[in-house]
N, C-alpha and C positions, 0 to 999 in steps of 0.2 A: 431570338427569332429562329423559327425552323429553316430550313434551307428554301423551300420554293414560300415562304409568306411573305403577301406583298406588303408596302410600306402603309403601317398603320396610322390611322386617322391620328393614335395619341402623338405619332412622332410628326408629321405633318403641324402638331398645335406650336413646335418650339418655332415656328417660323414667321410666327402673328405676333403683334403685339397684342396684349391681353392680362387681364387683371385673376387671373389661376395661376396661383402657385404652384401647387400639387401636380404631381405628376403620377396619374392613375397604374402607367406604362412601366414603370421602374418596380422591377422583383416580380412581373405578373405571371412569369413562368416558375413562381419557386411556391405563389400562393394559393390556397385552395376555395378562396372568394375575392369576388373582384370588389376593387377599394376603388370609390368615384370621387375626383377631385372635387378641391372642397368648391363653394359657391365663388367664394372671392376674399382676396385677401383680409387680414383683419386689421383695422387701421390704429389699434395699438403700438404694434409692433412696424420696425422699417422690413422692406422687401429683402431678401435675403435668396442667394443662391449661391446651393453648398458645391453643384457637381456639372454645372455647365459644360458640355464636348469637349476637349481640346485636342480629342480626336476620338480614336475607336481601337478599343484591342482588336485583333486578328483570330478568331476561333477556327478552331478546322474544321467546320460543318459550313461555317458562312462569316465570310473574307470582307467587310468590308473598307473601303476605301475613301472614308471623306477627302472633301476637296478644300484647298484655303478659303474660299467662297462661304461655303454652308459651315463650317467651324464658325467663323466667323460671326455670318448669320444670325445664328444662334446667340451670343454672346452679345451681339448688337440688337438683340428683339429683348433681352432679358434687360439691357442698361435704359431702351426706352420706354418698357415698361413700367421701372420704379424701382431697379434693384439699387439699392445703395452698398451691397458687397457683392460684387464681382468675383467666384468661385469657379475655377475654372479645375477640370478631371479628362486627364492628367495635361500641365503643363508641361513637362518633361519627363521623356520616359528612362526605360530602366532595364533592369535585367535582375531575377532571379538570381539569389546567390550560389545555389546549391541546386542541382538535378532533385526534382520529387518535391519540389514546394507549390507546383504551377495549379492552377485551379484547372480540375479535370472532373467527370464524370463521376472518376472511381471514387473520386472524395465526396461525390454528392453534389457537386455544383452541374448545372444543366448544362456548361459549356466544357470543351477540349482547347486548354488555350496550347502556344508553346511552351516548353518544359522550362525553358530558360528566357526567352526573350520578351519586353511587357514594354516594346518600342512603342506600343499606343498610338502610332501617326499623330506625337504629338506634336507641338510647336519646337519645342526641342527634340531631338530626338535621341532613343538609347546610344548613339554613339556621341552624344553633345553636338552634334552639328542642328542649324536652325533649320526648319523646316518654312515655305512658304506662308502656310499660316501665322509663324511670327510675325511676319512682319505686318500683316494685316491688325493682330491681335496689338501690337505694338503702337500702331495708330491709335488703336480703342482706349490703352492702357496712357498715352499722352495726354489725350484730352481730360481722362479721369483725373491725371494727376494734375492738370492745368486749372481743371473748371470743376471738379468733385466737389469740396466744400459747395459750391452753389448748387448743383446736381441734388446732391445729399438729401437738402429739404426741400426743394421742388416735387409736391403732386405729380403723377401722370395725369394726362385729362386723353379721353379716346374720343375720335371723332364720330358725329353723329349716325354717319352713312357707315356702317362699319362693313365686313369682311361677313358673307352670309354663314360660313361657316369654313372651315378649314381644308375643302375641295372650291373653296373663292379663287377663281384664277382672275379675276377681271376686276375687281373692288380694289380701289389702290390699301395699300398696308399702310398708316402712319399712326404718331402717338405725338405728345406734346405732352414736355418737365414744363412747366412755367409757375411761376409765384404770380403772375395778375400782370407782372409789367415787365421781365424779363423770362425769357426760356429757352428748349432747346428744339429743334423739328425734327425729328426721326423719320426715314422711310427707309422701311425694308423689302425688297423687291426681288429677292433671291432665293432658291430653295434645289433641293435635288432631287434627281430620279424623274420630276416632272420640268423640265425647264418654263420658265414661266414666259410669257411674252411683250413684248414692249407696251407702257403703256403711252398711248397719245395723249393731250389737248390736259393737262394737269393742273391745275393751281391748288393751292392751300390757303383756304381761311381759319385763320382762328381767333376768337373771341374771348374776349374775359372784362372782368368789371372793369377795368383800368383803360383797358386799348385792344384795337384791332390790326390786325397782320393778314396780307393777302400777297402770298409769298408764289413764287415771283409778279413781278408786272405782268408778263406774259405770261400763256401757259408754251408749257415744254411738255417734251416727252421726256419720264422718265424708263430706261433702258434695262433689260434686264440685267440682275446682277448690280444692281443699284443699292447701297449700303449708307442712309445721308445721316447727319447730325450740322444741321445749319442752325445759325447763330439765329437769336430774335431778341431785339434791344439790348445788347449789347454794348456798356460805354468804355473806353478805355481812352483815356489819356487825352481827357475832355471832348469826344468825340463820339458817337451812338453811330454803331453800325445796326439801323433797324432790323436789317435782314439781310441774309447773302444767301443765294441759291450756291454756296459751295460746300462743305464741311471743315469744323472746326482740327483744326491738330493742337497749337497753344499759342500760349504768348510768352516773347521773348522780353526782358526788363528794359526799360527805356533808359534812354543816354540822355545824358544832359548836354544840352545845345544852346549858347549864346545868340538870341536874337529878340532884343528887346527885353533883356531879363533870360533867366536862366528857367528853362522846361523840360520834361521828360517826355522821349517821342517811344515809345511799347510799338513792337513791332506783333499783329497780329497775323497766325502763321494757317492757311488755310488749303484746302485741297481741292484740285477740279476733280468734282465726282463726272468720271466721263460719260461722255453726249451730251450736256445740259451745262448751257450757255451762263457763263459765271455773271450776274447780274447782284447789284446789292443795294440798298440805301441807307444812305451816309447822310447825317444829319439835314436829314428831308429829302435829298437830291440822290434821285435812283443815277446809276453808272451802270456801264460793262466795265468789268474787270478782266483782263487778260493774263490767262494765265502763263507762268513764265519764271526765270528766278531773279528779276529783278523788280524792286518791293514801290507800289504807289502809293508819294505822300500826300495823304489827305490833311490838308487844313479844316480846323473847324472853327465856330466861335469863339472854344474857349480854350482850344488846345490842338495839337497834331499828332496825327497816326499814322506808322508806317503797313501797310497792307501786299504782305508778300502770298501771292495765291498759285503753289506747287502744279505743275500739271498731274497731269493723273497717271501719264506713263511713268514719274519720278518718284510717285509718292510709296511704294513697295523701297524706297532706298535710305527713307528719309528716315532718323535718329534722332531724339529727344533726349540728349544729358539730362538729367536730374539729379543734380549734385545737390549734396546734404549743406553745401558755401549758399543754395537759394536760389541762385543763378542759373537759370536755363541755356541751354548751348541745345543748336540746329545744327546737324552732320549731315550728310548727305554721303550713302556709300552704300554700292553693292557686297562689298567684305563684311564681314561679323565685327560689329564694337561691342565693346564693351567697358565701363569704366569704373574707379573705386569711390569713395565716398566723399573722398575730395572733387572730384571731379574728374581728374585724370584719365585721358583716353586710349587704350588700346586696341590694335587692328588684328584680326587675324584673317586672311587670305589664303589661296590657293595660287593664284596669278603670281607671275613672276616681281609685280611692282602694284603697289593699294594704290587707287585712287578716291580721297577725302578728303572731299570737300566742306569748310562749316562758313555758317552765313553770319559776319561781321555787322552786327548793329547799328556800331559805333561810324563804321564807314556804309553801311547800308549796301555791303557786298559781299563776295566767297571770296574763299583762299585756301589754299590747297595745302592741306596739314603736312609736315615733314613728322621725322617717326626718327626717335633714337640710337636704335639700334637697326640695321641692313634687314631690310623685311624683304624677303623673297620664297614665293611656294614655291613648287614643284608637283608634278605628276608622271607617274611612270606606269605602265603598262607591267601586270602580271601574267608572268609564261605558264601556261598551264601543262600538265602532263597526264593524258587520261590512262587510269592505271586500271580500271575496270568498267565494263559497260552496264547501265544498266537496264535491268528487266521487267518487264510488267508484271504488274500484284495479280494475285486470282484473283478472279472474279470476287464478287459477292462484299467487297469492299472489310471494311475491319469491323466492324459489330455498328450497333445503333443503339439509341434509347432516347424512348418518346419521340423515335422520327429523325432525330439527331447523330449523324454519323459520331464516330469518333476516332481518334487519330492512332495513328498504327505504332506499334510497341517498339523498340529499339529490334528485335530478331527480325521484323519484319524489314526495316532499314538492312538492317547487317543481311540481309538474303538479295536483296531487288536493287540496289541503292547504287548510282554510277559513282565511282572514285573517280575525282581527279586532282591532283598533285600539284599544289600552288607554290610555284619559286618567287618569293619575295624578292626585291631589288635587293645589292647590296646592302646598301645603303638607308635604310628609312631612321627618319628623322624622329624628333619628338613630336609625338600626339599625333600622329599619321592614322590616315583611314584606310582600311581595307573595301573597295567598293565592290561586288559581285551583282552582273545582270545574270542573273537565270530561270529557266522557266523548269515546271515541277510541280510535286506536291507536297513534299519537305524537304528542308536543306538543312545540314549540319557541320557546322564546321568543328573538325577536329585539331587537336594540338597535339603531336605524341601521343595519338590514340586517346583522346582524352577531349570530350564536346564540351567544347566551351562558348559555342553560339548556335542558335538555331533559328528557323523559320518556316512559317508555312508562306506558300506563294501565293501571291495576290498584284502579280506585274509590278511591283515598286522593286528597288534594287536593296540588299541585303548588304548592308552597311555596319562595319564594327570596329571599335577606334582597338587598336593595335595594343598600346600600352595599358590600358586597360585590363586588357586581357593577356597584357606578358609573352607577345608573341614578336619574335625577330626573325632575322633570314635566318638563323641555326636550327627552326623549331622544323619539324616533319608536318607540315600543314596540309592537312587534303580537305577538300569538299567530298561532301556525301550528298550524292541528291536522287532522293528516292523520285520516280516515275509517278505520275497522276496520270491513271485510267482517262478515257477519252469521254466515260460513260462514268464518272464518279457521284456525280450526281447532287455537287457540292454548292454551295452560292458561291459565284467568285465577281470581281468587280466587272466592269465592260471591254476592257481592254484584255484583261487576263482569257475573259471566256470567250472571246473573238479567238484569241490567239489558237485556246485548246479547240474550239471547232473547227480553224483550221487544218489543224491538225488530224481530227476526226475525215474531214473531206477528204485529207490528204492519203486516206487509210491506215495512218496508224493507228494502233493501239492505248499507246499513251504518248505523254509530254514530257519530255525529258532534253534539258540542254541548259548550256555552259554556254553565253553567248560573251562574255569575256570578263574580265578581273582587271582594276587599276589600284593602285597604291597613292594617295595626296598627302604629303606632307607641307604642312600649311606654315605659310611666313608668319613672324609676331613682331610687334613693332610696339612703342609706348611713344607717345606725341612728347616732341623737343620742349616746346615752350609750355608743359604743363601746368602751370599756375594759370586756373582757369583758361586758357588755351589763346590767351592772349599774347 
């Protein structure tokens, strides 16, 4: 996309649900006739998505900045639409091996990416730390893994009153997986650049040969930024949850319980999608559900279910083990997990002490993980020492092609570009991050004269794990950050281009600053009782 083009009708379509595969919009800048998506998919073949968002490279002509919301989004309009492979571009980003591999102009490609950096604002990102999208992404990725096989061969079916077209701001967005008597309700309600607005007075019916759902009793508003997959006939553990205005995360294996004979109680694991009042019915008999982390058992005719429903402020925290033993484990934790094929769980932190909590079946409660070895992060502050100021570019910016700036050669840096002289702690730990807020038009960090990270700015913080890239407190580290014209004339996100107009009012010339530098070396920990975590 050129630097002033507004946000195109094809990129607006990932946000409907909708039975077009094709994506007309992808390569339209590299080909010399326009390719119109196809009619509709072909029912041969299952739904298939190779390269879903999982963020957006950074080009130097135009910066963008998705949010965890609209990654998301996206990814959630494609799984209610039909996709039975979930393709996500890029998961985790990365970095350039070598200076001169980066896709640039001079090689032919219509974009100036960084030389070295292919961070992508992905869900991971180039330095291995998670991104907020993970965790969004990580709910999507539970439920696949919980309820997929059923997903898999479930139709989409679209509702009758549809979306009049992809400027519909007011037509609710939903879809419906169902085989005839069980499925799943999707509504997607979120999108960017245009904030959408809440919708009032909702209900959903849906119809099939078998049976009819008119989800909730009441109507509700749904909220902007609304992302649902609620359950519809549903049985587990002798028990039919007809419907729950909440969404699905998974189900955890039931315990066997002396009472009357030995039975399995499956605890089903759900989320308040916020604003909209958790409402379900359970073997005929509509309830409220309160959300909370203590789990309501339902009796039914011929069996019991445990129904534990996350608030929605917790559910960014919440972890799904998936151990290859079969057995699902529920963690609950703002640090980073992560575990091996057995199951075993590890913490990684910044905080001085984790807090990990997992939800006990068996006693139908949490309990606060202990960790083998002394897990304690740290963070320390980076001294900086500015060793040269920098100066503003001439005019007339670095060249263009087809309307598309491009990014300025290293002489250009080496001429303009403020030095300043980063003193690492003593002390940094293993796998320690170097964090830098600064504002600019390219940053570089050096090793012994030697770039081994880079970025264009777009107000997110310029992040690079240490070891990685072989840098200690012995190394000569300086930043290099060249000034961005006040008048460059580039797309940058809404924060970043607030910041350089102020700047402009302010009368400067350009944007240029070092707003400060930290060092995190993260605690690691492996859970005591790891044999399944019991």
């Amino acid at each position: 996309m050129d630097p002033d083009q507004p946000w195109d009708d094809t990129f607006r379509a990932h946000f409907f649900f909708s039975d077009r595969w094709d994506d007309p919009g992808i390569g339209a800048d590299l080909r010399a006739t326009e390719v119109a998506a196809a009619a509709s998919a072909s029912e041969l073949f299952p739904r298939a998505t190779c390269e879903v968002g999982g963020g957006m490279a950074t080009a130097y002509h135009r910066r963008p900045r998705p949010a965890a919301p609209d990654i998301t989004a996206v990814a959630h309009a494609k799984l209610g639409s039909g996709s039975a492979w979930q393709g996500l571009y890029m998961y985790a980003g990365g970095a350039n091996p070598v200076l001169g591999t980066a896709e640039t102009q001079a090689t032919g490609y219509p974009n100036d990416l960084p030389d070295l950096s292919y961070d992508f604002h992905a869900p991971i990102g180039e330095a291995g730390r998670v991104a907020p999208s993970h965790a969004a992404l990580r709910l999507q990725h539970a439920v696949i893994e919980a309820f997929g096989s059923d997903l898999a061969t479930m139709p989409t079916t679209f509702p009758d009153v549809a979306p009049a077209g992809v400027r519909d701001r007011t037509t609710p967005r939903w879809a419906i997986r169902s085989d005839g008597t069980r499925g799943f309700l999707f509504v997607g309600w979120q999108q960017p650049h245009e904030p959408l607005d809440d919708l009032p007075g909702i209900r959903f019916r849906v119809e099939t040969d078998e049976r009819t759902w008119e989800v909730p009793d009441r109507a509700v508003t749904i909220p902007a930024g609304t992302l649902t997959c609620w359950p519809l006939g549903l049985a587990l553990g002798g028990v039919e949850v007809a419907w729950a205005s909440a969404s699905l995360v998974t189900v955890l294996d039931g315990v066997a319980e002396e009472d009357a004979g030995t039975r399995a109680v499956p605890t089903l694991v759900l989320r308040e999608d916020a604003g909209i009042e958790v409402r379900a019915e359970i073997d005929g008999t509509v309830r409220t559900l309160r959300p909370g982390l203590d789990p309501v058992r339902v009796a039914g005719t011929e069996g019991a279910l445990d129904i534990l429903v996350v608030p929605a402020r917790l559910a960014a925290d919440l972890w799904v083990v998936d151990a290859a033993t079969g057995r699902r484990r529920l963690l609950l934790s703002r640090d980073e997990l992560t575990w091996d094929p057995a199951g075993t769980v590890s913490v990684r932190t910044e905080a001085p002490t984790p807090d990990v909590l997992e939800y006990l079946p068996e006693g139908r409660r949490w309990r606060r993980r202990t960790w083998e070895t002394p897990v304690s992060g740290c963070t320390a502050t980076v001294i900086s020492e500015q060793i040269r100021a920098g100066m503003t570019p001439d005019a007339g910016g670095y060249g263009a092609r087809d309307g598309r700036h491009t990014a300025p050669d290293r002489t250009v840096i080496d001429a303009h570009a403020a030095v300043h002289r980063l003193h690492l702690p003593a002390a940094v730990g293993r796998d320690a991050t170097l964090r830098i807020d600064w504002a600019g038009d390219v940053a570089q960090l050096r090793a012994d004269g030697r770039i081994v990270a880079d970025r264009f700015w777009d107000a997110s913080p310029f992040v690079v794990d240490l070891d990685d890239l072989r840098i200690g407190p012995d190394i000569d580290l300086q930043l290099w950050i060249l000034p961005l014209r006040t008048d460059a004339g580039i797309h940058l996100p809404a924060a970043a281009a607030q910041r350089l107009a102020s700047a402009a009012d302010d009368g400067g010339s350009a944007l240029c600053a070092l707003d400060g530098a930290r060092v995190a070396t993260p605690g690691r920990g492996v859970e005591k009782d790891a044999a399944g975590g019991r």
